[in-house]
C-alpha positions in Angstrom: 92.9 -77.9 18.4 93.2 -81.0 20.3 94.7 -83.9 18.7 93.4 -87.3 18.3 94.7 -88.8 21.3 92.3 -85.8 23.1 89.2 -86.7 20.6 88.7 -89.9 21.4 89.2 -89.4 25.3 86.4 -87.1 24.8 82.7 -88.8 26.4 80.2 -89.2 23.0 78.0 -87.0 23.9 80.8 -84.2 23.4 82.4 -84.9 20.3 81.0 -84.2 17.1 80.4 -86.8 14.3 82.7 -85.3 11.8 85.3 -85.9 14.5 85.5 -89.5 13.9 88.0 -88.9 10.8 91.4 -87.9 12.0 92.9 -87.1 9.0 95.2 -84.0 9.1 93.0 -82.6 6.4 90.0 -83.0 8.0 91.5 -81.6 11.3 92.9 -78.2 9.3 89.2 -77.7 7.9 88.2 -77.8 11.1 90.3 -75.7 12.4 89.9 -73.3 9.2 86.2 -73.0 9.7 86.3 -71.7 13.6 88.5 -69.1 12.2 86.3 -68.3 9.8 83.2 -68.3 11.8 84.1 -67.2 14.8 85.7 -64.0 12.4 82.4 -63.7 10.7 80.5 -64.1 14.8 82.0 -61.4 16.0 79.8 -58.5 15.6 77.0 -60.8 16.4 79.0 -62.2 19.9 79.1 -57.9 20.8 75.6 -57.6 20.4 74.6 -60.6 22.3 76.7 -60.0 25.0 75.2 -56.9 25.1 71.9 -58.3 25.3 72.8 -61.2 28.0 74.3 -58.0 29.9 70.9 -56.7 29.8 68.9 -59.3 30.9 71.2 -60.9 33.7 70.5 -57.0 35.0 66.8 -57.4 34.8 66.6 -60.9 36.0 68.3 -59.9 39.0 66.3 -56.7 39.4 63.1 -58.4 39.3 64.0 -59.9 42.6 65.8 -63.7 41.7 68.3 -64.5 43.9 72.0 -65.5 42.5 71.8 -69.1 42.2 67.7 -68.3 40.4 69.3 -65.8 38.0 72.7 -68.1 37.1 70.4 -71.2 36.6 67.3 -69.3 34.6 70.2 -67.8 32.4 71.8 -71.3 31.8 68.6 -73.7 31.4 66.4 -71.3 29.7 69.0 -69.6 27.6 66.8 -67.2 25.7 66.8 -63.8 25.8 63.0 -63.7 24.3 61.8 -66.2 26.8 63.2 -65.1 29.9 62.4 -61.5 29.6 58.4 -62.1 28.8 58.6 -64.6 32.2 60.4 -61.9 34.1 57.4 -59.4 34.6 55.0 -62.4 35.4 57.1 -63.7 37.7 57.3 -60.3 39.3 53.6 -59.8 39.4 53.2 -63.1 41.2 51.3 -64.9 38.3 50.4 -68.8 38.4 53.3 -71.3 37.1 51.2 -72.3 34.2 50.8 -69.2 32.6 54.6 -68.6 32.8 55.5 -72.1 31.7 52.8 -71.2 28.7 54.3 -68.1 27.8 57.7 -69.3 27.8 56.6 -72.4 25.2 55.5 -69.7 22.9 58.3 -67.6 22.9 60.5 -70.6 22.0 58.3 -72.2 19.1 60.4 -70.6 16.8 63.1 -73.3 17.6 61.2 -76.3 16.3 61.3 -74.4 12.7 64.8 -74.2 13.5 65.1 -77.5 14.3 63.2 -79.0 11.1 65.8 -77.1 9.0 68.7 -79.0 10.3 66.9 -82.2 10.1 69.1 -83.1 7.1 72.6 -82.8 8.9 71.6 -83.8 12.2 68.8 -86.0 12.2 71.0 -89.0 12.0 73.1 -88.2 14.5 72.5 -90.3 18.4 69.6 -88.2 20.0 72.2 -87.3 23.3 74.3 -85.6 20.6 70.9 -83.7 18.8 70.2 -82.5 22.4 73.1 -80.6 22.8 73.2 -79.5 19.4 70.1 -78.4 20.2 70.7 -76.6 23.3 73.0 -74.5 21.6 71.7 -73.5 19.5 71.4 -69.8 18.6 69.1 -67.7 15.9 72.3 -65.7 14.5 74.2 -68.6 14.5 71.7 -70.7 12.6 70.9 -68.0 10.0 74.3 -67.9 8.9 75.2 -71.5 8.5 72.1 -72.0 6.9 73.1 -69.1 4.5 76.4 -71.0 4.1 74.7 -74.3 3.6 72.4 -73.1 1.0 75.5 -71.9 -1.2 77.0 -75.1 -1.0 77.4 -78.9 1.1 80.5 -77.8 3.0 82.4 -81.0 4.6 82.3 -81.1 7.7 78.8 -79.6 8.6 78.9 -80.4 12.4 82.0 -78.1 12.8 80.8 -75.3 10.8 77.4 -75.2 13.0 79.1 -75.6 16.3 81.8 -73.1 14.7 78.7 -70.4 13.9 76.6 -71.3 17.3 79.1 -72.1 20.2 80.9 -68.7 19.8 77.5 -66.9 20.4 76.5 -69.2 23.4 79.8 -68.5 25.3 79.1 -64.7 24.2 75.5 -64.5 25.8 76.4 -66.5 28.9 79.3 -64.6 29.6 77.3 -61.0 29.3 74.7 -62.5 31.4 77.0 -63.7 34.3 78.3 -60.1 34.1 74.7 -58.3 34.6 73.7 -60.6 37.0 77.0 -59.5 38.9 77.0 -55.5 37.8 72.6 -55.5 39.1 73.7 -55.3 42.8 75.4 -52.2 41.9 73.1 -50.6 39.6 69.6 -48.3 40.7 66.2 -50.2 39.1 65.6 -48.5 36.4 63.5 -49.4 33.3 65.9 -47.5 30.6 68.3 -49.7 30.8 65.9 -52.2 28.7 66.6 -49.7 25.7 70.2 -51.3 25.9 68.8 -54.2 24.9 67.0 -53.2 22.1 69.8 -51.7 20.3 72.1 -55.1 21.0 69.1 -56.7 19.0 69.5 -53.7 16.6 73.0 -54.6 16.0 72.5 -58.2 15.4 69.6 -58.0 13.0 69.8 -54.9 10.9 73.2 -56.1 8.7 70.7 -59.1 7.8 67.7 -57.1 6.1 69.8 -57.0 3.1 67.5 -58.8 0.1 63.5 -58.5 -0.7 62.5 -61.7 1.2 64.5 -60.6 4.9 63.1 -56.9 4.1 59.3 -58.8 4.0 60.1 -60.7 6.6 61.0 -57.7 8.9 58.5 -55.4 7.5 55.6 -58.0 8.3 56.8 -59.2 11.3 57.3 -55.7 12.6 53.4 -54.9 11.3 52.3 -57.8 13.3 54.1 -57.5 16.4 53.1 -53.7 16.8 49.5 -54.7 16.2 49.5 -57.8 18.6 51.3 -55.9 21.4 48.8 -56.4 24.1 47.6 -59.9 23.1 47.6 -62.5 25.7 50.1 -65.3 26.5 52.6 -63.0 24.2 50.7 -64.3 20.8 51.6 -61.5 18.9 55.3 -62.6 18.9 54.6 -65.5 17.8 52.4 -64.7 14.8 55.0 -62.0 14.2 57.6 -65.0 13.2 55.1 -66.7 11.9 53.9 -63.4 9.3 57.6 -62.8 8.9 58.6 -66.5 7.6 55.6 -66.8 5.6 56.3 -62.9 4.2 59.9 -64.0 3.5 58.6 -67.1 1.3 56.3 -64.7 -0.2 58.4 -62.4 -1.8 60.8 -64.8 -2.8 57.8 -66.5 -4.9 57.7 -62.9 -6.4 60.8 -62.4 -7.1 61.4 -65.7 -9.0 65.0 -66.7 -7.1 65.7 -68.4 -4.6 67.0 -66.0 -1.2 70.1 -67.8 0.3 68.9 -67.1 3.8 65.1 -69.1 3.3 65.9 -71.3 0.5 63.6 -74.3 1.1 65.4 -77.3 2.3 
């Protein structure tokens, strides 16, 4: 961890607001939360390098060049997004209905966003922006499971401490893919890798009434919607799955820690 000296050296942009206290306390909670999320990341970090893996392979095989695939993987930085653009791309569709189809994919992180408006909307809007651009849906679930037990000090940490472990995770498995493609026969299977990264991540969470609605829904919605154009029935799928999840916490009468209204 650096020390002070270090922190303030550090440009604005790059240094968290909870950083401004210097106290050895305050620096040991710090430190004590990485620990603890980057512990409680890991099986998340395996199946999102997993998935990166997967996609730096398919970006490449869908004809980008290097420098495409590296930037796509680092400006986009969605798994979702960039592997509903990759086909159209491929098939040599028109730049708006790519740009359209990856703004749908990615409406799920203005939700996101909203929820954090109480720990970061105050901070400078340079610093949202990366927050923002970090930001990861494992990462996000769990501190907001975390930060609807309790107020924990130090909230910018803990979300960096939850989401920067899974960024690093995804870029580096994506940088390998894009590197291992040249190597590797086209081949379609290997999308099933993929899918059972994404199994990994998100079957540990169906683990109450509300995420087993949620999944159950969402699942209904995107088998039903499979062929709908601009990739719509993803998007209704996260939107049947949230309001499925709100639903069945109403009917149970308590509150779920992962959806507890903010």
């Amino acid at each position: 961890m650096p020390g002070a000296g270090y922190t303030r050296a550090m440009p604005a942009i790059f240094r968290p607001a909870d950083l401004r206290q210097h106290a050895p306390g305050s620096a040991r909670l710090r430190r004590r939360h990485r620990r603890e999320a980057f512990r409680l990341m890991l099986p998340a970090c395996l199946g999102t390098g997993c998935w990166g893996l997967v996609t730096g392979i398919a970006m490449v095989q869908a004809g980008l060049t290097l420098p495409q695939a590296i930037g796509m993987s680092l400006f986009v930085y969605s798994g979702t997004t960039q592997l509903a653009a990759l086909p159209l791309m491929a098939s040599g569709a028109s730049l708006a209905t790519v740009v359209a189809t990856g703004v749908l994919t990615g409406l799920r992180f203005i939700v996101y966003s909203a929820s954090l408006s109480r720990d970061l909307g105050r901070l400078p809007l340079p610093r949202r922006l990366l927050y923002g651009y970090l930001m990861t849906d494992t990462g996000l679930a769990q501190y907001l499971v975390r930060r609807a037990r309790e107020t924990p000090p130090q909230r910018v940490s803990l979300y960096l401490g939850y989401n920067v472990p899974v960024y690093l995770a995804w870029h580096l498995g994506s940088l390998a893919g894009i590197g291992l493609a040249a190597a590797l026969p086209a081949d379609p299977r290997y999308a099933w890798l993929g899918m059972l990264a994404m199994l990994v991540i998100t079957v540990p969470m169906v683990s109450s009434l509300p995420a087993l609605a949620a999944a159950a829904a969402a699942a209904a919605v995107a088998f039903v919607g499979v062929h709908w154009p601009w990739r719509l029935g993803m998007f209704f799928a996260i939107v049947a799955g949230v309001l499925a999840a709100l639903a069945a916490e109403r009917f149970a009468g308590r509150p779920d820690p992962a959806v507890q209204p903010r």
